[in-house]
N, C-alpha and C positions, 0 to 999 in steps of 0.2 A: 515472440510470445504472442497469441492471439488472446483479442478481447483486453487489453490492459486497459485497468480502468482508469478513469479520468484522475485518482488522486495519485498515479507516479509522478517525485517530483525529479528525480533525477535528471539533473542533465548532460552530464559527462557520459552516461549511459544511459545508452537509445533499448526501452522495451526491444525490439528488433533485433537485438547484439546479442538477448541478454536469454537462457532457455528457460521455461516454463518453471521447469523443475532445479533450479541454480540456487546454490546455496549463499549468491554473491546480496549482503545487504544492501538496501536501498532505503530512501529516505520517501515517507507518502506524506500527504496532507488531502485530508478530509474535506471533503468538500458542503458539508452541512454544518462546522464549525468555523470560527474566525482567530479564536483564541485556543490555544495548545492543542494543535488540529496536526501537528506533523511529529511520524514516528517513524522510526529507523526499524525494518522488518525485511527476514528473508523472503527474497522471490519467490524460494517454494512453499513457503509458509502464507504467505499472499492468495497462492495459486489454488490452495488448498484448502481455502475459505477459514483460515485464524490468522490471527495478529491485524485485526481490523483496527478502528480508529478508538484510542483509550477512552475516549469522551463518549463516544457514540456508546461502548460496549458498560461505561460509569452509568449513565443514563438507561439505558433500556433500548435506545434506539435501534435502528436497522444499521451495520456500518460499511464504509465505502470499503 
């Protein structure tokens, strides 16, 4: 998967394993939160610019 961003948290599953467009869930963590910053979202969903960080997207922010 090219460009994965910094908040994949997975690590049983290597971005690299994993295709752009995969329906397989993954767990991320935002990286401009500290508190309830990690959410469970599809890779394609990820890939395809939604299911960004709930806090970020609560707030108004830009999200990881």
């Amino acid at each position: 998967m090219a460009k994965v961003p910094k908040a994949w948290r997975e690590k049983p599953i290597s971005p690299d394993t994993v295709a752009r467009m995969s329906d397989v869930e993954v767990w991320w963590v935002c990286t401009r939160h500290t508190e309830n910053a990690e959410w469970l979202a599809r890779v394609s969903a990820r890939a395809n610019g939604h299911n960004g960080c709930p806090e970020c997207s609560r707030s108004g922010s830009n999200t990881t």
